[in-house]
C-alpha positions as CSV (number, residue, x, y, z in Angstrom):
1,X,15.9,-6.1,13.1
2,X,18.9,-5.4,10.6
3,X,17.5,-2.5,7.9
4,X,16.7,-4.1,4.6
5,X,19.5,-2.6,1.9
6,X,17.4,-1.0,-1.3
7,X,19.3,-3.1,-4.6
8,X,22.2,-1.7,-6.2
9,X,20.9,0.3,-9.5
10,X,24.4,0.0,-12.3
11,X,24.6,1.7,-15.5
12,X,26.1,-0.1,-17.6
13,X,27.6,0.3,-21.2
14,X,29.6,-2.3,-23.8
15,X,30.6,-2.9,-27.5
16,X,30.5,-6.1,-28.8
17,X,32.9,-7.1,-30.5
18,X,35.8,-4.9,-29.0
19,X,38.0,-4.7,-30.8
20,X,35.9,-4.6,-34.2
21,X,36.9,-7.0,-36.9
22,X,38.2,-5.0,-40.4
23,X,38.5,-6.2,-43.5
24,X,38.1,-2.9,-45.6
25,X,38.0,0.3,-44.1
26,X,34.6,-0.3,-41.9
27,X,33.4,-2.6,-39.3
28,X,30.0,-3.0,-37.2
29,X,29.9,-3.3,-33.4
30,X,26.6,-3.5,-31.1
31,X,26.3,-0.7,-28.1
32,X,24.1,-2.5,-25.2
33,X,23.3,-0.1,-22.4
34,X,21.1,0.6,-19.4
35,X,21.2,3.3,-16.9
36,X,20.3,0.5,-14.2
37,X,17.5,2.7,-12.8
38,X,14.8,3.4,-15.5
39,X,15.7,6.4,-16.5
40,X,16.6,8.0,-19.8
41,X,20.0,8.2,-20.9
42,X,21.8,9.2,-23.7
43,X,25.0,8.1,-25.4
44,X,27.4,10.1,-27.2
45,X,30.7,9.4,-29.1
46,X,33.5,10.9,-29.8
47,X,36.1,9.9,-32.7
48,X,39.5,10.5,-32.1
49,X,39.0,13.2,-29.3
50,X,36.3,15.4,-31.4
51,X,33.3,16.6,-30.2
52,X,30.6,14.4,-28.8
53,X,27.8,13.5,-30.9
54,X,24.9,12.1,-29.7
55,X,24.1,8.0,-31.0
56,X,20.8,7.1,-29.4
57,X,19.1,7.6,-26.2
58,X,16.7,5.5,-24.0
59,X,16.8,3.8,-20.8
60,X,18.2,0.0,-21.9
61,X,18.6,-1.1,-25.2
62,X,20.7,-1.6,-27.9
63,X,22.3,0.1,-31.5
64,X,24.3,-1.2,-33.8
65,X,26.8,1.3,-35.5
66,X,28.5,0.1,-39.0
67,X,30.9,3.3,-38.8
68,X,34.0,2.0,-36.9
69,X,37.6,2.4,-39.2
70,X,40.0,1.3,-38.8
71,X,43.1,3.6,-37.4
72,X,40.2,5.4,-35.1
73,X,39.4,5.7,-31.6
74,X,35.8,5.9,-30.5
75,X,35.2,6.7,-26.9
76,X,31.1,5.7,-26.0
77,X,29.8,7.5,-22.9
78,X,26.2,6.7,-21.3
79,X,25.0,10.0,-19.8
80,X,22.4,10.4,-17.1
81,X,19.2,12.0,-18.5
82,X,19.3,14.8,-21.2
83,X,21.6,17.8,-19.9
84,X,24.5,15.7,-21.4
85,X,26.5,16.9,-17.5
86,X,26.4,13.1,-15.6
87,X,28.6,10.6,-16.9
88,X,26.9,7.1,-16.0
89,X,29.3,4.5,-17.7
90,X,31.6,4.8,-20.8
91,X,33.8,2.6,-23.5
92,X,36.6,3.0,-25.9
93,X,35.9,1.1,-28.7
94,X,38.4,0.4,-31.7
95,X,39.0,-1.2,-35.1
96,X,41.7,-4.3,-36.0
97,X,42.1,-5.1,-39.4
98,X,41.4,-9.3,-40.3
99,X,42.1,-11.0,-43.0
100,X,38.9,-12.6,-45.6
């Protein structure tokens, strides 16, 4: 009798919309996340290669940051746990300026 295969746990991480519509200088996106297992993650960002700061935490879910400008780079990463050390999933997001 063929062994039965446990199901594939995925973390997974997106922005929506990406890239983030502009008409100013700001623009909103929605982080959706889960760490495919249960467990608690954390996300952190980092704006133009600066030093992580932490955006939410929790196992699934989703945030909606209002703080994307335009001309910046924001890379989204979905750690494992607490310890900020495991890397589960991550996402660059960035601004495009539209027209009213």
């Amino acid at each position: 009798m063929p062994k039965e295969t446990p199901p594939q746990t995925r973390a997974r991480l997106s922005a929506a919309p990406n890239p983030v519509p502009v008409t100013a200088t700001q623009g909103s996106a929605t982080l959706t996340w889960t760490t495919g297992d249960g467990s608690v993650g954390q996300i952190y960002v980092s704006r133009n290669g600066e030093p992580e700061k932490l955006v939410t935490q929790g196992a699934e879910g989703s945030t909606r940051v209002s703080w994307i400008e335009l001309g910046s780079t924001y890379d989204f990463t979905l750690y494992a746990g607490s310890e900020h050390k495991q890397k589960l999933a991550g996402i660059r997001v960035r601004a495009i300026r539209t027209e009213r």
